[in-house]
N, C-alpha and C positions, 0 to 999 in steps of 0.2 A: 089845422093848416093842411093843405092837400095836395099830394104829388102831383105834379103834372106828366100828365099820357105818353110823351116821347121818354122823360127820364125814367120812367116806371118801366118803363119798354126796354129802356137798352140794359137796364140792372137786372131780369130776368134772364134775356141772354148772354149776360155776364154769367148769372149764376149755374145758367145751366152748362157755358162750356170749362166751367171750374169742376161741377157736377161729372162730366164725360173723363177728366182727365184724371181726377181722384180715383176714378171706380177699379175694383182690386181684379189683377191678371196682369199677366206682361204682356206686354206692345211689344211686336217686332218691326224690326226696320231694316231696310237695303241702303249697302253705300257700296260704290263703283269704287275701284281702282283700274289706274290706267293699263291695259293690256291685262286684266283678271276677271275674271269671271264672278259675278255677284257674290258676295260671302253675308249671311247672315248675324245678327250683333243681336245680341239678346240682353235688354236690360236687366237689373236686377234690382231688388226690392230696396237699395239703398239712391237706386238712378246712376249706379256706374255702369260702365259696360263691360261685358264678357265676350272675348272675342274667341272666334272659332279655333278649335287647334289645327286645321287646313291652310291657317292663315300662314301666307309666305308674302313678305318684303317685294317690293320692286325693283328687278334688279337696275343698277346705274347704269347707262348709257355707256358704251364703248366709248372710251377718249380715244381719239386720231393722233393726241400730241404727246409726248412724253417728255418731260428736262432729262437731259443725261445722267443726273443723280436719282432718278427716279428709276424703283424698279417694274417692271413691266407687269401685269396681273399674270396667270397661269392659260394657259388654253384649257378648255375643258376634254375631261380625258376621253378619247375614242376606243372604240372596241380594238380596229385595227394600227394602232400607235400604241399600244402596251411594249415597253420595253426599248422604244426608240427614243434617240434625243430630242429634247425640245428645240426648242429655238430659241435663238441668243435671246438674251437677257428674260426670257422666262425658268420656269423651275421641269428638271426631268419629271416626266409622266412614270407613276408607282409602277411597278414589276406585280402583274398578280399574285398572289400568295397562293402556293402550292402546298393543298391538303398532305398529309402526312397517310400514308397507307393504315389502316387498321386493320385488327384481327379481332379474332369473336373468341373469348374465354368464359368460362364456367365458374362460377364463383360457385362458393360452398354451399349456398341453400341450391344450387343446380339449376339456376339462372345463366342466359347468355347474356353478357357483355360484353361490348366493344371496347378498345381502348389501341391508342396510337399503339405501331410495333415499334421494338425500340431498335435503334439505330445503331448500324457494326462501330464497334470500336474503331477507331484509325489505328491504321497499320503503321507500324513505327519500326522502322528498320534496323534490327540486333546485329552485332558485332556477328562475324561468322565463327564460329564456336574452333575454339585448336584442335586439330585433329590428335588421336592421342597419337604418340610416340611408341612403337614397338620397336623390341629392341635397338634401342640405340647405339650406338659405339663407342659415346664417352658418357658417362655419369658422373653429376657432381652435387655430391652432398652436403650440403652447409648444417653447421652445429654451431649452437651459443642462443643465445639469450633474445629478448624483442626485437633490437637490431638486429640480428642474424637472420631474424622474421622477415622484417623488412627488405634487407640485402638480399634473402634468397628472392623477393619476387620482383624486387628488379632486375636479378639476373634471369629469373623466367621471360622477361619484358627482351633481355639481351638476344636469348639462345629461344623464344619464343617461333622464327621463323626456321630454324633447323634441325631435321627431321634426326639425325647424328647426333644430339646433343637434348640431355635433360636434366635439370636441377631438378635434387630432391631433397626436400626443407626437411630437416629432421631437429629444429631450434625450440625452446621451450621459453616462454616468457617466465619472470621472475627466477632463472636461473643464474648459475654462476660456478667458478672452483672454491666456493668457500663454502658454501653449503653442500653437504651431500646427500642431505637428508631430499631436499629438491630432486636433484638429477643429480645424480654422481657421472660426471660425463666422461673421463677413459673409461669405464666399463660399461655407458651408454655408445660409446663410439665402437667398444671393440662387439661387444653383442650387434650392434648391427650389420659392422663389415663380416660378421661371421655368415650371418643372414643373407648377406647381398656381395659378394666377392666379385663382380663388376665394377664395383666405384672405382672411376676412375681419377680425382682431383677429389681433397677435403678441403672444406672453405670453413674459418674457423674465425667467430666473433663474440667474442664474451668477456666482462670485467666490468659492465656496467653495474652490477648489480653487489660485489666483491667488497665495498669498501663497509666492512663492517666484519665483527671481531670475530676470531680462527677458533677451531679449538683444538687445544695440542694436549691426546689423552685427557687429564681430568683439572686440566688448566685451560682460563681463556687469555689466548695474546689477543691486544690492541690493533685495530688496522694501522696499516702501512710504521708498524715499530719494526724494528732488524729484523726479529725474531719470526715478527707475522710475512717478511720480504723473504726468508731462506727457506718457511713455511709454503709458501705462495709457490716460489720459483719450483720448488719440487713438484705441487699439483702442474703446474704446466708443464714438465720437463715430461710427467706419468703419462699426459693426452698425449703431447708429438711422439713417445715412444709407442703409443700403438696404432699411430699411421705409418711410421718407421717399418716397425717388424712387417706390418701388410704391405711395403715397398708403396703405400700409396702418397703420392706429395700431396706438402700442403699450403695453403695460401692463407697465411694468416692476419686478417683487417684489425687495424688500430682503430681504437674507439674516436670520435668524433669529439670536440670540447662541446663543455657542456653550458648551458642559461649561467650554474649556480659556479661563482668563482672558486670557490670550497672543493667544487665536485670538481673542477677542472682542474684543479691543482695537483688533487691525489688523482686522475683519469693521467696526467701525466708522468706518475710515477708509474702506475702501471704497464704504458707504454712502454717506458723503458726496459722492463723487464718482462715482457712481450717480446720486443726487437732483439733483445740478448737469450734468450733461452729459444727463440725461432730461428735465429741463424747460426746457433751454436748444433744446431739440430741439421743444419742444410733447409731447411724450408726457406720459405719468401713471404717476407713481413711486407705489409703494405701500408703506408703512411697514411691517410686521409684526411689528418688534421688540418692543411692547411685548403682545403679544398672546403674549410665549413670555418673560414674566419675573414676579419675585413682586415681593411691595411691595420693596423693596431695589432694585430695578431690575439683579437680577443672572439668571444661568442658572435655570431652572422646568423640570425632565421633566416633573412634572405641573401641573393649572391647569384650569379651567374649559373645559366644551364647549360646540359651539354650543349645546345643551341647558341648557348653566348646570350639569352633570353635573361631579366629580371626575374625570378620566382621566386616561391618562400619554398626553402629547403625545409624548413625543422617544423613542429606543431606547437603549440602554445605552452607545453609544457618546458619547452626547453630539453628536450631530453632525444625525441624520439624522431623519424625520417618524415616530411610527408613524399609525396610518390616521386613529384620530382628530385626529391635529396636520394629516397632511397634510388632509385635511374643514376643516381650521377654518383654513388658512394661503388655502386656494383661496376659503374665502367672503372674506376681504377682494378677493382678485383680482377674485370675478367681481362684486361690489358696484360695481367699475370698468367692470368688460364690460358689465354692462347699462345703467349711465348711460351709457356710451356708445353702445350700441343706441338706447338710448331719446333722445338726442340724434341720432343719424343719421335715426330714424324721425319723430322730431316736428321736423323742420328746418324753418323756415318756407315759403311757397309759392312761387314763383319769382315774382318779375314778370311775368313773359309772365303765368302764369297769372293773377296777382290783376289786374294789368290786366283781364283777357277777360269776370272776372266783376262788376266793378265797376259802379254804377250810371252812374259817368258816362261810361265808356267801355263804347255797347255792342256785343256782336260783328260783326266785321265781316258785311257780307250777301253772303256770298257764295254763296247762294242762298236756294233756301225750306225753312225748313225742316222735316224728316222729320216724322211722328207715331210713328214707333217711334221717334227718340233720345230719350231721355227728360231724355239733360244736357243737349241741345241746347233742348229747351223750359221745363226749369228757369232756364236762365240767361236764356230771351229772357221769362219772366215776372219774375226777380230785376230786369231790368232795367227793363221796365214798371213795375213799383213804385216810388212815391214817397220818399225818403230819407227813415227816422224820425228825430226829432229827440234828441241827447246825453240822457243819465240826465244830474239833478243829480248833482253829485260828493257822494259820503259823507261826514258828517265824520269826521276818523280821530280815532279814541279813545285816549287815553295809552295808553303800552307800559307794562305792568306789569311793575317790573326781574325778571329769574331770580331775585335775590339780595340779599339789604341789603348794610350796607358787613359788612367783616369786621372784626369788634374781636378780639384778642387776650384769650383769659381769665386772665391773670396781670395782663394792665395794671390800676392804680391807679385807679377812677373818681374824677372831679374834677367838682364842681358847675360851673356859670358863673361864678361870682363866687370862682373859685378854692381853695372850699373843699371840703378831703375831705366826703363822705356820710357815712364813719361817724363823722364828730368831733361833738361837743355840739353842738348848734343854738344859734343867736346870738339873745338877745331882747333887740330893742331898746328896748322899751318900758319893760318893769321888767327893772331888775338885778340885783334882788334873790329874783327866782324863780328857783328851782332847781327839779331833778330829783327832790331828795332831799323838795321840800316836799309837790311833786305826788305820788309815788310813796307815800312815808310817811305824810306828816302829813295828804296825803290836802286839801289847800287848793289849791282850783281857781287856776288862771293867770287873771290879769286880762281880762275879753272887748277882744276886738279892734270899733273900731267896725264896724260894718254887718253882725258874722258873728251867730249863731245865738242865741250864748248872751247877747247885747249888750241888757241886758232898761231903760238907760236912756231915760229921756224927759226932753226930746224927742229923738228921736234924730239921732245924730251929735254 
C-alpha cells in the first residue's frame, strides 16, 4: 500500500523542522521592554531562561492621586537637596555621610597602614578644684571613729567656701575608748595639739564602736555593767582633760540611733554619759538624735534635708552617714562652732582698754600727741567731750504668750456655774417656757428687763 505524494511531502517537512529544532547549541532571542533597551535571554539546556543581570524592572508610572491615608513615594534624591526638607508627606532626603580623617601608621613588619584617627574624648566639665587654705585663722580638728570620718567632711562641705577656716580630720575607723590597743585617743589628741598648737575648736565623735567588754588590769568587765560605766566615764573625762589643759574647746557629737534596737539602746546609754562628763567639763554636747528619727522616736534611713528635701540619710548598713545625713549631722556641730567663734570674737573689752577710753579716766600723758595716730586723737577728743546724759528707760510692753493654755479636745466643757453647754438653758423667770413653745407655737419668751424687746413703760 503506497503513500500518496502530498502526505509523504508534508511528513518530511514536518521532520525536518523537528530536525532544525533538536540540533545541540543555544538559541538566542530578543524581547522588548517598554522604555528599555533590548536585553538579551539566553536559554538553557533544560528550556528555562536566564535572564541578564543588567535586567531592571519597569518602573510604575507616577500616580497624580493619592487617598489621604496613603503615604506619598520618596522624590529621588538630588545632588543639590542633600540635607534639605522633603516635602510633606514624603520622607527627608539622607545627610551624606562624612568620611572620617585617616592617618597612615607602621605596623611591625614596617608596612603603612591607614586607619581612621580616633576621635578627642569629650570634654566634660570637673568641679573647680579648692584652693588650698594657707594659714588659716581658725582650725578645727575632729577626732573619733567612722562617723567623725563622715562629720569631718561635711563640715569640709560647711567651711569649704572660707578661706579663715579648715577642718582637719584626724578620726580612725574601727576605733573607740575601750580599745587602746587601736588608738589610744587622749594620747592621740595630746601628741598632736603638741604638733599643731593652732587648733582652734576640737570636734569629738566616738562610742560607736565601745560597746564591748573593758579591761580593768587583769580582769575583764562586761559592757555597759556599773563597773564598766565608772570605767568608761574616766576614759572620757582623760580626753576632755587634755583639750582643757590646751584651753582648746570642745564640741562634743552624740551618736545617732542606730538600724539594730540592741545597739540603740546601749548608744543611749552612752549618750548619757557623754552629756554628763562633757558639761561637767564646760564643753558643748550636741544632741543629734532626734534629727535621724521619725515621729515614733525610732531608726529613719531617710528624713528631711537641710533643704527640707526627702533623702536617705543612713547607708544600708544601718549604722553609717550617707553625704546627705553626713551635711545635715555637721550643721548641728558647726551651729556650736560658730556661737562659739562668735563668742570668742565679740568677748567684751578688757579693762585696761575700757579704762584708757573712758571719759573719766583720760590717757595717760605720756607725751604729745602725734597728728598721724588717729586713735590716739579720737580718744583725746572722746575725752574732751562732756558725758551725755541716760536715755529715759522704755517702758517694756507685755510678752505676748507663744501659746494659749492647751485644752484637750475630748475634754467635757463645763460652764461656771457647773453646768454642761449642751443641756437645756435654765429660765428663771418663767417656768413654764419651753423650747417646744418658742420653736413651734412660735410664742416669744417673756422680755427680760432693760433688754431690746422690753417695750414696758415705764421702764424697769
Amino acid at each position: 500500500m503506497g503513500w500518496p505524494a502530498g502526505r509523504m511531502l508534508s511528513r518530511l517537512v514536518l521532520w525536518s523542522l523537528l530536525a532544525g529544532l533538536s540540533a545541540p547549541g543555544p538559541v538566542h532571542a530578543q524581547y522588548y521592554d517598554e522604555g528599555y533597551a533590548p536585553r538579551r535571554v539566553t536559554e538553557g539546556a533544560y528550556g528555562y531562561r536566564r535572564r541578564d543581570p543588567g535586567y531592571r524592572p519597569a518602573p510604575e508610572p507616577q500616580r497624580q492621586f493619592y487617598w489621604p491615608w496613603e503615604d506619598r513615594p520618596a522624590a529621588a534624591p538630588q545632588a543639590q537637596d542633600y540635607g534639605q526638607p522633603a516635602a510633606r508627606g514624603g520622607y527627608r532626603t539622607p545627610r551624606p555621610r562624612r568620611e572620617r580623617e585617616r592617618e597612615v601608621v607602621h605596623s611591625r613588619e614596617g608596612r603603612s597602614v591607614q586607619r581612621p584617627k580616633p576621635r578627642p574624648a569629650p570634654v566634660v566639665a570637673r568641679p573647680a578644684a579648692p584652693k588650698p587654705k594657707t594659714d588659716p585663722a581658725t582650725q578645727i580638728a575632729v577626732f573619733g571613729d567612722s562617723l567623725a570620718e563622715l562629720l569631718g567632711q561635711g563640715l569640709d562641705t560647711v567651711y569649704e567656701s572660707s578661706p579663715d577656716v579648715a577642718v582637719i580630720r584626724r578620726a580612725k575607723g574601727d576605733s573607740g575608748l575601750v580599745r587602746k590597743d587601736v588608738v589610744d585617743w587622749p594620747k592621740a589628741a595630746e601628741d598632736y595639739l603638741k604638733t599643731n598648737p593652732k587648733v582652734s575648736y576640737a570636734v569629738v565623735m566616738v562610742g560607736a564602736n565601745d560597746r564591748q567588754p573593758l579591761r580593768d588590769g587583769d580582769q575583764t568587765v562586761d559592757p555597759l555593767s556599773e563597773r564598766w560605766r565608772t570605767l568608761y566615764r574616766d576614759r572620757v573625762d582623760a580626753l576632755l582633760k587634755v583639750f582643757s589643759d590646751r584651753k582648746v574647746p570642745v564640741v562634743w557629737v552624740g551618736e545617732p540611733p542606730m538600724k539594730s534596737d540592741t545597739l540603740s539602746a546601749d548608744i543611749t546609754s552612752l549618750n548619757e554619759i557623754f552629756r554628763d562628763r562633757v558639761q561637767r567639763a564646760g564643753g558643748v554636747y550636741v544632741d543629734i538624735w532626734p534629727a535621724f528619727v521619725d515621729e515614733n522616736n525610732r531608726y529613719a534611713a531617710t528624713g528631711p534635708d537641710l533643704e527640707g528635701q526627702q533623702a536617705k540619710l543612713r547607708t544600708a548598713d544601718g549604722v553609717h552617714f550617707t553625704q546627705a545625713g553626713a551635711r545635715k549631722a555637721a550643721h548641728f556641730a558647726d551651729v556650736e562652732i560658730k556661737r562659739l567663734i562668735e563668742a570668742k570674737g565679740g568677748s567684751p573689752t578688757p579693762p585696761d582698754a575700757v579704762a584708757a577710753v573712758s571719759p573719766e579716766a583720760p590717757p595717760p600723758a605720756a607725751g604729745p600727741v602725734k597728728l598721724d595716730d588717729d586713735a590716739a586723737i579720737d580718744r583725746l577728743i572722746t575725752a574732751m567731750l562732756p558725758s551725755l546724759p541716760e536715755p529715759p528707760g522704755i517702758p517694756a510692753l507685755p510678752v505676748k504668750p507663744a501659746a494659749g493654755p492647751v485644752v484637750p479636745l475630748t475634754r467635757t466643757e463645763v460652764a461656771p456655774n457647773g453646768q454642761l453647754v449642751t443641756g437645756r438653758p435654765r429660765i428663771d423667770r418663767d417656768t413654764g417656757y419651753t423650747l417646744e413653745r418658742s420653736l413651734t407655737r412660735g410664742v416669744a419668751p417673756p422680755p427680760q428687763p432693760g433688754r431690746a424687746d422690753d417695750f414696758r413703760w415705764p421702764r424697769g
